[in-house]
C-alpha positions in Angstrom: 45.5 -6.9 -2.2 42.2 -7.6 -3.8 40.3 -6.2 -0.9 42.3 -2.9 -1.3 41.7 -2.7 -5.0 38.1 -3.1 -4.4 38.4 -0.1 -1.6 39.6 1.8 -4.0 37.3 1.1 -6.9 34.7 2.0 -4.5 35.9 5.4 -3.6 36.8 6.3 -7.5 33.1 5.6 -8.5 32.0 7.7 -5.4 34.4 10.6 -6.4 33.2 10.0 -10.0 29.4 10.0 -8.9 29.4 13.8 -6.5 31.3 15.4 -9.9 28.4 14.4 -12.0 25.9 15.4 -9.4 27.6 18.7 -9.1 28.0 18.7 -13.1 24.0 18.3 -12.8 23.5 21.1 -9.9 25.5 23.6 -12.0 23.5 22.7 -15.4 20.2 23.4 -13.2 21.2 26.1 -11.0 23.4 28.5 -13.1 22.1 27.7 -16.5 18.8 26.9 -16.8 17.5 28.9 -13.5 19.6 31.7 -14.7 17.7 34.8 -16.2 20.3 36.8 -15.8 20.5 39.7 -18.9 23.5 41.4 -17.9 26.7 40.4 -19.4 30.2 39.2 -17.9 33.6 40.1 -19.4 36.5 38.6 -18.7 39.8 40.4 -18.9 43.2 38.4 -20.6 45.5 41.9 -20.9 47.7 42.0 -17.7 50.4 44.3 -19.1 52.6 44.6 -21.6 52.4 41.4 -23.5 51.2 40.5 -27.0 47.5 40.9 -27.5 45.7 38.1 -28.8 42.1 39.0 -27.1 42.1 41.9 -24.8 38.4 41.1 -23.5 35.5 38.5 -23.5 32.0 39.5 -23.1 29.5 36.9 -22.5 26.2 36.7 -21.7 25.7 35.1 -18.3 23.0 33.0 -18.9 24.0 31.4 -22.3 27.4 31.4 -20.6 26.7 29.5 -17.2 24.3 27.1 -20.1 27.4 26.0 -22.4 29.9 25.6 -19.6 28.0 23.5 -17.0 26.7 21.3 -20.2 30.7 20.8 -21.0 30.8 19.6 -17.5 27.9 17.2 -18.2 29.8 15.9 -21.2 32.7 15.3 -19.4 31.3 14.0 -16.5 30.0 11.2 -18.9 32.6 10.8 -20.5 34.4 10.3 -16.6 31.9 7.7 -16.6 32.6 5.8 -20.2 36.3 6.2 -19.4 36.0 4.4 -15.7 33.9 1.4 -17.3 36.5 1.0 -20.2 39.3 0.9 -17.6 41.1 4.2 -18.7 42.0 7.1 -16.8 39.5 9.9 -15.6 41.8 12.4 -15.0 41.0 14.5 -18.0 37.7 14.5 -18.0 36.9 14.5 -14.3 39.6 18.2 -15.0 37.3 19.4 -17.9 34.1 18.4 -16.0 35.7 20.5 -12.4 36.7 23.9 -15.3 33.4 23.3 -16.6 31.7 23.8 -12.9 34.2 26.6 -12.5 33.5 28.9 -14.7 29.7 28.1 -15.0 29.6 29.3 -11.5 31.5 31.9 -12.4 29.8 33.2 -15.1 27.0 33.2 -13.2 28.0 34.6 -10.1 30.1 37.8 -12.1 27.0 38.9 -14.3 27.5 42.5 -15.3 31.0 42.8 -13.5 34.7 42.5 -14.8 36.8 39.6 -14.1 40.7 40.2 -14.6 41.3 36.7 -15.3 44.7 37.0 -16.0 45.5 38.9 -13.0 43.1 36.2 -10.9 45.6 33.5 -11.9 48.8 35.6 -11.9 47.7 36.7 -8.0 46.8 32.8 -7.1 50.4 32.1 -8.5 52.0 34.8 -5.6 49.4 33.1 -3.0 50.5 29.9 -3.7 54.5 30.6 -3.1 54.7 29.8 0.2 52.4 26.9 0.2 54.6 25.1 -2.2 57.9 25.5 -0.2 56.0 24.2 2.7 54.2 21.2 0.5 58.0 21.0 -0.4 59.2 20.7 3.0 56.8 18.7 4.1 57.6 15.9 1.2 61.4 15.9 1.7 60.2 14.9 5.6 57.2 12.6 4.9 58.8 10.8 2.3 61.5 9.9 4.5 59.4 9.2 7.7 59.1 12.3 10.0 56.4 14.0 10.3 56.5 17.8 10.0 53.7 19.7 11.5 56.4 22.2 12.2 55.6 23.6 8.6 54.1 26.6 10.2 56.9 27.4 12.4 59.6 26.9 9.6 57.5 29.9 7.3 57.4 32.5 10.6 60.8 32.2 11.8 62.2 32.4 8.3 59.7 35.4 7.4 61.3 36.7 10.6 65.0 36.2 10.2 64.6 37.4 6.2 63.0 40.8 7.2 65.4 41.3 10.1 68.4 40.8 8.4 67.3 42.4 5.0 66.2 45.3 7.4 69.7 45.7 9.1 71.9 45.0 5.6 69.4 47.4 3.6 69.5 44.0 1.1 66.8 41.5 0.0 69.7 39.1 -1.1 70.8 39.2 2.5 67.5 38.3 3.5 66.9 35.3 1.2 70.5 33.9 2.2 69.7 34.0 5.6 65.8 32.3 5.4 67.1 29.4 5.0 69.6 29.3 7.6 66.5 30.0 10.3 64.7 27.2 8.2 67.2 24.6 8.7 67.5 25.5 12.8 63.7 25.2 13.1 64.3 21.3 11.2 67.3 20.6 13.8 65.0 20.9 16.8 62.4 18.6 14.8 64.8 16.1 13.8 66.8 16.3 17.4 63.9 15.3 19.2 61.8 13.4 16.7 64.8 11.0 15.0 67.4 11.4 18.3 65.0 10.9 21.3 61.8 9.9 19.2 59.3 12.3 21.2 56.1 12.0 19.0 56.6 14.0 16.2 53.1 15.1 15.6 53.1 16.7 19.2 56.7 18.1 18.6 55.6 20.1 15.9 52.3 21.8 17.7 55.0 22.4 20.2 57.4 24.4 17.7 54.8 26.4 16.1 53.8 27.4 19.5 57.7 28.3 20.3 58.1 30.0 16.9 54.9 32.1 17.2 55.4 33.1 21.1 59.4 34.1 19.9 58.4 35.9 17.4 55.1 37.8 18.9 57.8 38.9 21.8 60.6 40.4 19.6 57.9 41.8 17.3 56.6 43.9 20.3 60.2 44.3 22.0 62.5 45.3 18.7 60.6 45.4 15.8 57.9 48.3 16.8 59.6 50.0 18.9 62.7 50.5 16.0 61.0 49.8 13.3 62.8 52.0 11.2 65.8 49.7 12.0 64.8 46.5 12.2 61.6 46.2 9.8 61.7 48.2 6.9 63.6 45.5 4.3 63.5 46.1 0.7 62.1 43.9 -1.8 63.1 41.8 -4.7 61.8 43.8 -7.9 60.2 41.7 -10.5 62.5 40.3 -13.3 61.1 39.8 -17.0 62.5 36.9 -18.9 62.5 38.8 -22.2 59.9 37.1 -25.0 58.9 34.2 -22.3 57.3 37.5 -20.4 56.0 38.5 -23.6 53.4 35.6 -24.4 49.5 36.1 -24.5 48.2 35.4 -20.7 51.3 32.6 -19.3 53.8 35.3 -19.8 53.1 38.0 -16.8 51.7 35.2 -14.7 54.9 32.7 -15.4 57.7 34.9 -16.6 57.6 38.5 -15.0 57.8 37.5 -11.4 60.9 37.9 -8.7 64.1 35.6 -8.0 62.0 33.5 -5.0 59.3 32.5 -8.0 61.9 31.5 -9.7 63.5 30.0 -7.2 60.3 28.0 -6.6 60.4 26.7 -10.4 63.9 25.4 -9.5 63.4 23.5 -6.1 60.3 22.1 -7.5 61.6 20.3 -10.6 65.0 19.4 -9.1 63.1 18.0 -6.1 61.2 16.0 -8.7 64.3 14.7 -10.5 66.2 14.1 -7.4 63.2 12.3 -5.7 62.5 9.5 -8.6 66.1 9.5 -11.0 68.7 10.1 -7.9 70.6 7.4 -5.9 69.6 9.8 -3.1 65.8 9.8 -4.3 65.9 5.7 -4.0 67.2 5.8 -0.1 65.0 8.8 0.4 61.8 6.7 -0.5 62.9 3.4 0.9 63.7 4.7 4.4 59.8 6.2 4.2 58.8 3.2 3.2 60.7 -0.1 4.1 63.5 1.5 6.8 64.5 -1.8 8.2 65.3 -3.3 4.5 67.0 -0.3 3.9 69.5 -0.6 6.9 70.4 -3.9 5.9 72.0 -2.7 2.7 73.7 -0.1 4.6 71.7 2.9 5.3 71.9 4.5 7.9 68.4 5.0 8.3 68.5 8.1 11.3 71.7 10.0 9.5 70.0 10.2 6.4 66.9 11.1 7.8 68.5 14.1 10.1 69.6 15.3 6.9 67.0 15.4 4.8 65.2 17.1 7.9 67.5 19.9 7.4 66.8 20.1 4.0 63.5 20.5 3.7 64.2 23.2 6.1 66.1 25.1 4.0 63.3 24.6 1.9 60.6 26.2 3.7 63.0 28.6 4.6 62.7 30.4 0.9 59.4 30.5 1.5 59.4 32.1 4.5 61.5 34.5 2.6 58.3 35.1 0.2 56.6 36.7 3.3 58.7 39.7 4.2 61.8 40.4 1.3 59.7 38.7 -1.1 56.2 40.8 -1.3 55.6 43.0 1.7 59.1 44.0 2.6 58.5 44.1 6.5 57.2 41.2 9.1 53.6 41.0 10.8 52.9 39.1 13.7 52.0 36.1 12.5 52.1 36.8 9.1 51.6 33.6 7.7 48.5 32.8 9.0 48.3 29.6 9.2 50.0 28.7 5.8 52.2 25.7 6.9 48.9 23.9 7.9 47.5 24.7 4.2 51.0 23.2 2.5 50.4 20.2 4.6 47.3 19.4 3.7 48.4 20.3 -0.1 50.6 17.8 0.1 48.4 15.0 1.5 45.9 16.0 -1.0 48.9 15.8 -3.9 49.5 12.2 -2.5 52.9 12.5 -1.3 54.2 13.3 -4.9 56.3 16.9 -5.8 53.6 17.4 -9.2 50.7 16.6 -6.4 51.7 18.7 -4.0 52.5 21.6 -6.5 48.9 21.7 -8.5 47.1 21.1 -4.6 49.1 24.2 -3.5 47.7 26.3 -6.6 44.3 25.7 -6.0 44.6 26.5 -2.7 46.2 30.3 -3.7 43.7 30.2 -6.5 40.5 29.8 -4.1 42.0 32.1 -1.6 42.1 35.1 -5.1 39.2 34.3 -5.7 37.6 35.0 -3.2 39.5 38.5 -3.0 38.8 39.3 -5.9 34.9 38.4 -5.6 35.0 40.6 -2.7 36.6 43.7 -4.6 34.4 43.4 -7.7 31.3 43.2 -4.9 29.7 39.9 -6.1 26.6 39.1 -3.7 27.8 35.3 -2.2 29.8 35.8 1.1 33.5 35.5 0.8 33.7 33.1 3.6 32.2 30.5 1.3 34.9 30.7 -1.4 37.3 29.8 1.6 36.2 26.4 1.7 36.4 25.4 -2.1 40.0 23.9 -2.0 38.8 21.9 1.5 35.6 20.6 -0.2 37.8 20.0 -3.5 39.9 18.0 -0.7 37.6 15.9 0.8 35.8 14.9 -2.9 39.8 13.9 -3.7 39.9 11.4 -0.7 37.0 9.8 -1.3 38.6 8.5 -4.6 38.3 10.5 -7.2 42.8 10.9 -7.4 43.0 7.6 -6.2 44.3 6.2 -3.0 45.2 8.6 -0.2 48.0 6.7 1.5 51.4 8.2 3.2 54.5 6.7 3.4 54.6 3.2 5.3 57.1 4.6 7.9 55.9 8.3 8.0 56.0 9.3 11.6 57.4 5.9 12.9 61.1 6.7 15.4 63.8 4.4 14.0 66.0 2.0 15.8 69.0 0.1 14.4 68.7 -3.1 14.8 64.6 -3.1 13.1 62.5 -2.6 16.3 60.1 0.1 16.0 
């Protein structure tokens, strides 16, 4: 145990060490090499809602100065914190804002930044990587692995815009995501939990099913009668009356359509139901000790067949988020590799529903970003804002959230009796 603790003391002062050097780098770089004169304003007015500031103008270079030295502060104070045994997490999240927006400030000299509309657009982005991060928990935490993320999204982004197409409803469309959710989950948990086929390969092979599937009815039915078959309306968005209203949080929280809301839902009754729920308890212990758990009568294979299918009717809503959702019709394969992304939100949210949740925004909040870089015709190459949340990643395993560790059982077949 005490060689563990010292693992992880290691990798904390690591993760503690590349923020400050980074806090550094951006103090150098964008504030005191900066001699930029133009200024960079920052937009806060989205819609309709109550005006508090409507626009901030700032000059870049005192701008990039006074955030990346906010970063320095709290990079030492990271550091004060660590020695003094408390936790880093606030000022190791003031230091990362700090770099943010010095970097930002910087790199937007003399153009408009819609912030508001950045974050409301990383919310929408971020959707479907939280059902899947979702999915993926409900699996994890009860010892199957699901690669089969991927495949989960595409058939339900399918099946929603098929049958919304054919019904002329969105509501059709949501109810039946879910349904092609939870058959994806029954071959994974058939063949994973029933005749414990290695679950990491069984999901490469579902994706590859899913995509190949859908590719051939896309080309067979959906072009060809596309009139018919892909042309499903969408959900229109629904303003919570003064929740909308509020400066900034209220278009990007509370004007939004029934599957955001929906996401708000799942994720805090996953959250209760994981850690206050008899079903929470036998959830976590047959991801973590399976053979204790039998011997107080679980069945450990049942219950995880079950949860399988739930957490394909999880991903299932987001599949939804694709077609009846936003778009309204389905593109070969639309989701582009967004089951991978929720399954590495959810490593990088350490197994936990919060985790995975904030892992999955920064992911939709890079991938904005670097839209909205691209629109506003910044001069650093869009390809390079792709890899923030993978950096942001890899500086989280070395240490600085902790330990990295899945579920004891995770991907382990179960067989009564306690051989594994």
């Amino acid at each position: 145990m005490s060689e563990i603790r010292t693992s992880v003391e290691k990798r904390r002062i690591r993760g503690i060490g590349v923020l400050s050097i980074f806090s550094a780098a951006s103090f150098i770089y964008f504030g005191l090499l900066n001699s930029a004169s133009e200024k960079t304003t920052f937009g806060f007015v989205l819609d309709n809602e109550w005006v508090i500031m409507k626009e901030w103008v700032i000059s870049s270079a005192s701008g990039s100065r006074i955030f990346s030295t906010l970063a320095i502060l709290a990079s030492i104070s990271a550091i004060l914190a660590y020695r003094k045994k408390i936790a880093v997490t606030i000022p190791a999240s003031v230091a990362t804002f700090g770099i943010f927006m010095s970097f930002l400030t910087w790199i937007a000299a003399g153009k408009f930044i819609p912030l508001t509309g950045l974050l409301q657009g990383a919310l929408l982005l971020a959707v479907p990587l939280v059902f899947g991060s979702m999915s993926g928990l409900i699996c994890e935490r009860s010892g199957v692995i699901n690669i089969a993320i991927e495949g989960q999204l595409l058939a339900s982004a399918f099946v929603s815009g098929v049958v919304a197409s054919l019904t002329h409803k969105s509501i059709w469309g949501l109810i039946a995501a879910p349904i092609a959710g939870a058959a994806i989950s029954f071959l994974l948990a058939t063949f994973a939990i029933k005749f414990s086929v290695d679950q990491v390969i069984l999901g490469f092979v579902i994706n590859v099913l899913v995509i190949g599937l859908t590719n051939f009815l896309y080309k067979k039915l959906l072009i060809p009668y596309q009139s018919t078959w892909n042309t499903a309306p969408t959900f229109e968005h629904i303003k919570i009356p003064i929740l909308s209203k509020i400066p900034i949080i209220g278009p990007i929280l509370f004007s939004q359509s029934i599957v955001v809301y929906l996401m708000y839902v799942i994720v805090a009754g996953i959250t209760f139901a994981l850690y206050k729920t008899k079903w929470g308890l036998r959830t976590r212990a047959i991801g973590e000790h399976p053979t204790a758990a039998d011997t107080v009568g679980i069945d450990v294979n049942r219950m995880r067949f079950k949860n399988v299918l739930i957490a394909g009717l999880v991903a299932g809503v987001g599949g939804a988020y694709f077609t009846v959702g936003s778009v309204g019709s389905f593109g070969k394969e639309m989701t582009a590799g967004a089951g991978f992304i929720a399954l590495a939100a959810l490593i990088f949210g350490k197994w936990s529903p919060i985790g995975a949740l904030m892992a999955a925004l920064l992911f939709g909040f890079a991938d904005n970003l670097q839209s909205t870089l691209t629109i506003i015709g910044v001069s650093i190459p869009s390809e390079f804002m792709l890899m923030v949340p993978y950096i942001a990643t890899i500086i989280a395993v070395t240490g600085l959230v902790g330990r990295v560790r899945a579920p004891a059982a995770d991907g382990i077949p179960y067989l009564r009796g306690g051989a594994h």
